[in-house]
OpenMM code with the backbone's topology and positions (N, CA, C; nanometers):
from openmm import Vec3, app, unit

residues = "UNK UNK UNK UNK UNK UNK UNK UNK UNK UNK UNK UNK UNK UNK UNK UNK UNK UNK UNK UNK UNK UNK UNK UNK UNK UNK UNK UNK UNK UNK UNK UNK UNK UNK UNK UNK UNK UNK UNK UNK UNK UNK UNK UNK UNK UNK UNK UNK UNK UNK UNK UNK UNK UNK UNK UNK UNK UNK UNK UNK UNK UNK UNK UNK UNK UNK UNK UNK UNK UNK UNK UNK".split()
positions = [
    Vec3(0.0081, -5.3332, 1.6225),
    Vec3(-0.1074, -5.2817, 1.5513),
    Vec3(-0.1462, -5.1434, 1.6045),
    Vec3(-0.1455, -5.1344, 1.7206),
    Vec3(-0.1977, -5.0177, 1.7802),
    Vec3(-0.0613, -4.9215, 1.7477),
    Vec3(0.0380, -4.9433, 1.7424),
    Vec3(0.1654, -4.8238, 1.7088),
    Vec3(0.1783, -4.8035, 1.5880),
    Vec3(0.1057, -4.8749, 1.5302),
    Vec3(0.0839, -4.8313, 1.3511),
    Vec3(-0.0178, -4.7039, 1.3572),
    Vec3(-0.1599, -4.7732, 1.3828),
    Vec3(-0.2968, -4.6736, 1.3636),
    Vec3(-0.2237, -4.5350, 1.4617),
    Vec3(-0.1078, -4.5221, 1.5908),
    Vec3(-0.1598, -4.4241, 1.6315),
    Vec3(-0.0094, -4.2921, 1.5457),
    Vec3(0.0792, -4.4019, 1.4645),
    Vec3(0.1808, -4.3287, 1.3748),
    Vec3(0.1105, -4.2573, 1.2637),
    Vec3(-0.0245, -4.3351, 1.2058),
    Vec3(-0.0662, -4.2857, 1.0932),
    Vec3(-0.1682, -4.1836, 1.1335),
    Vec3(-0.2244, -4.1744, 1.2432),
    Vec3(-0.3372, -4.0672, 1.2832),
    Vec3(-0.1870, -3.9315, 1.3253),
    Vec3(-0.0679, -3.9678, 1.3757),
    Vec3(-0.0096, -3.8732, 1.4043),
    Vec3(0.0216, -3.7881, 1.2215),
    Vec3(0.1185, -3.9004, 1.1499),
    Vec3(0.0989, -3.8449, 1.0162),
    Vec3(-0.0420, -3.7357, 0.9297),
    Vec3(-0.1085, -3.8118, 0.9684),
    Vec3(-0.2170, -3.7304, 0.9155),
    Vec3(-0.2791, -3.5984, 0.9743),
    Vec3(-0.2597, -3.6060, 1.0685),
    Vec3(-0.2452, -3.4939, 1.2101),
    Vec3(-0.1752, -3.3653, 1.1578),
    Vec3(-0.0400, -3.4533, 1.1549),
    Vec3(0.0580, -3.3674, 1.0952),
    Vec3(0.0244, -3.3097, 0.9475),
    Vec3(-0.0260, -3.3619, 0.8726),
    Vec3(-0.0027, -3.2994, 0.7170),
    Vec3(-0.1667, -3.2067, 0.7415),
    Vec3(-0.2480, -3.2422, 0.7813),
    Vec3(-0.3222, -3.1343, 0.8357),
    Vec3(-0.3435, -3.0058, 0.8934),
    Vec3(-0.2300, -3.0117, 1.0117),
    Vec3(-0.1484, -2.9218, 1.0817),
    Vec3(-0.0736, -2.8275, 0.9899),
    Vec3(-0.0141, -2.9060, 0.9351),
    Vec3(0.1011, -2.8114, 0.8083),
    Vec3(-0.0014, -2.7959, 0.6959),
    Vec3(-0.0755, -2.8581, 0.6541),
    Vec3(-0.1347, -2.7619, 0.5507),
    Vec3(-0.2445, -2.6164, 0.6202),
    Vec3(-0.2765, -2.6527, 0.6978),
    Vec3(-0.3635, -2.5360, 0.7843),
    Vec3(-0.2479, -2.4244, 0.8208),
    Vec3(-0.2006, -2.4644, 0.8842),
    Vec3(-0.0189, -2.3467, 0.9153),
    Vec3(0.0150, -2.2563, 0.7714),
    Vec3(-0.0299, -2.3554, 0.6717),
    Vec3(0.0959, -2.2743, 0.5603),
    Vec3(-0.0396, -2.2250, 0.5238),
    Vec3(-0.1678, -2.2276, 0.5057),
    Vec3(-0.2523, -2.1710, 0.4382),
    Vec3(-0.3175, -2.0175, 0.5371),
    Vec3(-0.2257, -1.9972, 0.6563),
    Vec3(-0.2673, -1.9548, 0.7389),
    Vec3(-0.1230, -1.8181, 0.7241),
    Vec3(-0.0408, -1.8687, 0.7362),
    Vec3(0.0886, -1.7860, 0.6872),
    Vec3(0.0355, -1.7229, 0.5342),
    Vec3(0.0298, -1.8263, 0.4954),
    Vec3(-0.0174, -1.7816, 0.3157),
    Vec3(-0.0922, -1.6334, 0.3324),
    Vec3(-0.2005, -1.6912, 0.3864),
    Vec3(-0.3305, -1.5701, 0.4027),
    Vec3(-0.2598, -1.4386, 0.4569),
    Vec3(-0.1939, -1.4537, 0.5828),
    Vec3(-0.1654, -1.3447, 0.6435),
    Vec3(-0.0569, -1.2235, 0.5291),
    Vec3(0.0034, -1.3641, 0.4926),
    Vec3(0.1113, -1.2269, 0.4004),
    Vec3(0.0516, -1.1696, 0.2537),
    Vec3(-0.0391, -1.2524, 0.2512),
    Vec3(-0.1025, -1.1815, 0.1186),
    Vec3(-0.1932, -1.0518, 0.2203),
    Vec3(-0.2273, -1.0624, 0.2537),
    Vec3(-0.3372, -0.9972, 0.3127),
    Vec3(-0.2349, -0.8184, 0.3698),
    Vec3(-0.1507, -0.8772, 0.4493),
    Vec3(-0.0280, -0.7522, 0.4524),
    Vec3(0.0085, -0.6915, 0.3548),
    Vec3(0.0852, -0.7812, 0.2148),
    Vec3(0.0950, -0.7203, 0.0995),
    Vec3(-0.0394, -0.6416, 0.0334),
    Vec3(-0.1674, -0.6779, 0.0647),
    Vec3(-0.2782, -0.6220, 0.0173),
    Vec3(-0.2668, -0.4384, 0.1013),
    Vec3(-0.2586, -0.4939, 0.2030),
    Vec3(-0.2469, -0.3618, 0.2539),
    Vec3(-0.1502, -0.2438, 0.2458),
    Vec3(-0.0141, -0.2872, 0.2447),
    Vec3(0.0471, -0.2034, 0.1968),
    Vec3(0.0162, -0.1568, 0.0520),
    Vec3(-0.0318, -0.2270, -0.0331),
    Vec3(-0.0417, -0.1767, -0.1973),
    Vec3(-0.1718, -0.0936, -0.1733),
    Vec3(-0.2317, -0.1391, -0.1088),
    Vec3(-0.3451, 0.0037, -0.0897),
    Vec3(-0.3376, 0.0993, -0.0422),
    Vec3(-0.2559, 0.1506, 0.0896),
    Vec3(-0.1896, 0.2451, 0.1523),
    Vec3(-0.0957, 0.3465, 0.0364),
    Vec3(-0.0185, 0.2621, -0.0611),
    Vec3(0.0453, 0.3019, -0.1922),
    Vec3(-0.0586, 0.3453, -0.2426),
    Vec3(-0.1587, 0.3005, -0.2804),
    Vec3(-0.2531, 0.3587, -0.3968),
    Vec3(-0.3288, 0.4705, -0.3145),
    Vec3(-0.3646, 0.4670, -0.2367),
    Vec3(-0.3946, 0.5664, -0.1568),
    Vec3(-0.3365, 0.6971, -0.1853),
    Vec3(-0.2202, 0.6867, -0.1263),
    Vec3(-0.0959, 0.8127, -0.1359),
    Vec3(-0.0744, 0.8676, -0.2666),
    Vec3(-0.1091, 0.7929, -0.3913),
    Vec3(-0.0763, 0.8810, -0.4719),
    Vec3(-0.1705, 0.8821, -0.5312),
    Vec3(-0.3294, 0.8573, -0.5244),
    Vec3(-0.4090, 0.9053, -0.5516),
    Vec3(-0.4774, 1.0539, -0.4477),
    Vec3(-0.3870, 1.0770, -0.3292),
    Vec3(-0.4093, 1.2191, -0.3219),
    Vec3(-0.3016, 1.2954, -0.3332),
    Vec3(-0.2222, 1.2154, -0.3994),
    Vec3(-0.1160, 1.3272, -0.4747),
    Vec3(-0.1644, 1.3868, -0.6110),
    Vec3(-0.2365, 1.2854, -0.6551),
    Vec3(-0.3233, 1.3107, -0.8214),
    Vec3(-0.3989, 1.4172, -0.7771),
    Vec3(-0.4781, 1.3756, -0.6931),
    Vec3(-0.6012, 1.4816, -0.6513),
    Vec3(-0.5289, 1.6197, -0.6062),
    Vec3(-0.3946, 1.6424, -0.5032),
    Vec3(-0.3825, 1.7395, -0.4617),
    Vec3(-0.3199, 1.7991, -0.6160),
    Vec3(-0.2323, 1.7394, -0.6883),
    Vec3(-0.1513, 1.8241, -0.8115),
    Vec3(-0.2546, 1.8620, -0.8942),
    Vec3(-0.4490, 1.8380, -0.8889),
    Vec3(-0.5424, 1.8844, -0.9943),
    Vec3(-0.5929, 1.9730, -0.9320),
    Vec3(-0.6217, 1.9505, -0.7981),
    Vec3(-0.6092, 2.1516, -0.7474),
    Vec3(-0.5500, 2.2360, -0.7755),
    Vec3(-0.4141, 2.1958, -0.7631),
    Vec3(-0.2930, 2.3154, -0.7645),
    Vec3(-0.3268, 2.4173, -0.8980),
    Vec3(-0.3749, 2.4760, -0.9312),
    Vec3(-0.3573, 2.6027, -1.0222),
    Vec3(-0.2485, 2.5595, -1.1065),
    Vec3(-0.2191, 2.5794, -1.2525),
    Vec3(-0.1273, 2.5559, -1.3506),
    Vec3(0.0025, 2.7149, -1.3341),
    Vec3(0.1614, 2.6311, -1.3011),
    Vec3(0.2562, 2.7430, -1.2760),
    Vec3(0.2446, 2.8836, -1.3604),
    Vec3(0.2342, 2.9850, -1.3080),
    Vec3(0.2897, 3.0700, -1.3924),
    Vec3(0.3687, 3.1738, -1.3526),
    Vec3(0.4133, 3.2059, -1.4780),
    Vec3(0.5492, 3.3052, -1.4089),
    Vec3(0.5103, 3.4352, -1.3581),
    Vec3(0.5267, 3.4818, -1.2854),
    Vec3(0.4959, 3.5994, -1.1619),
    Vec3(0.5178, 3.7523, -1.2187),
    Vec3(0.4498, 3.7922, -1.2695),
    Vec3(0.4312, 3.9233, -1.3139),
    Vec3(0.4453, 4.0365, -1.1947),
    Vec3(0.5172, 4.1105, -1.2104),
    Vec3(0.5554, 4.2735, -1.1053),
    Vec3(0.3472, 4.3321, -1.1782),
    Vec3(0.3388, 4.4230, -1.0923),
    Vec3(0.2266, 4.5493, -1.1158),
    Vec3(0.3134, 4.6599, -1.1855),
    Vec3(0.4122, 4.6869, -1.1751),
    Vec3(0.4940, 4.7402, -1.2443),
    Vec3(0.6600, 4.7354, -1.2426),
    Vec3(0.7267, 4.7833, -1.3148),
    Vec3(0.8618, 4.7984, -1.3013),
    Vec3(0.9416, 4.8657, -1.2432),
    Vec3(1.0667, 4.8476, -1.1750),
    Vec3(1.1155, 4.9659, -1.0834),
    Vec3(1.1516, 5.1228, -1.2174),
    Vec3(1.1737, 5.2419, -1.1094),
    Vec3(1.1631, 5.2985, -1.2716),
    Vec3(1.1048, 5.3749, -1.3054),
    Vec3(1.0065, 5.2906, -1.3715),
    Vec3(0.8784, 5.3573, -1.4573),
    Vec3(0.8019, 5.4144, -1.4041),
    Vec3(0.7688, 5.4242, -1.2471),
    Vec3(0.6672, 5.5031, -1.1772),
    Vec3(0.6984, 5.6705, -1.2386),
    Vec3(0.5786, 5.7336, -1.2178),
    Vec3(0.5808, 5.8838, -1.2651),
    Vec3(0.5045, 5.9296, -1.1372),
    Vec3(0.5535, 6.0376, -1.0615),
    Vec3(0.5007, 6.1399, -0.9917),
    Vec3(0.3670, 6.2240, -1.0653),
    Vec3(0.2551, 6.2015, -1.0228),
    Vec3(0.1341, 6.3417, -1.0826),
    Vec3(0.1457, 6.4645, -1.0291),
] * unit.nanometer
topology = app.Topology()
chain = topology.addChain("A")
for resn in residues:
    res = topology.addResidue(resn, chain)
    for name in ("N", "CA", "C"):
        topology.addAtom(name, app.Element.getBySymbol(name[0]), res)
């Protein structure tokens, strides 16, 4: 009698144990994956921000042409 009650308190022990373990693993890797996807969103939300500073390309105009200068 007594090696029954103390198999079934171990069983129950156990599925306790393992559900706390896996909900504990669970947490941690979501919680990592949370972080890396924010670190991602991060990064290219100051890539957004830095490419709406940047001035729109344009092509590079001389002050003048070789050449064309005139002596007064």
């Amino acid at each position: 009698m007594t090696t029954m009650l103390i198999i079934i308190a171990s069983v129950i022990t156990g599925i306790i144990v393992g559900g706390w373990l896996t909900l504990v693993i669970a947490t941690a890797a979501m919680a990592r994956s949370q972080q890396y996807m924010e670190k991602r969103v991060r990064f290219w939300q100051a890539q957004a921000r830095a490419a709406a500073d940047e001035p729109a390309m344009e092509w590079a105009r001389p002050d003048y042409w070789p050449g064309t200068l005139t002596r007064s």
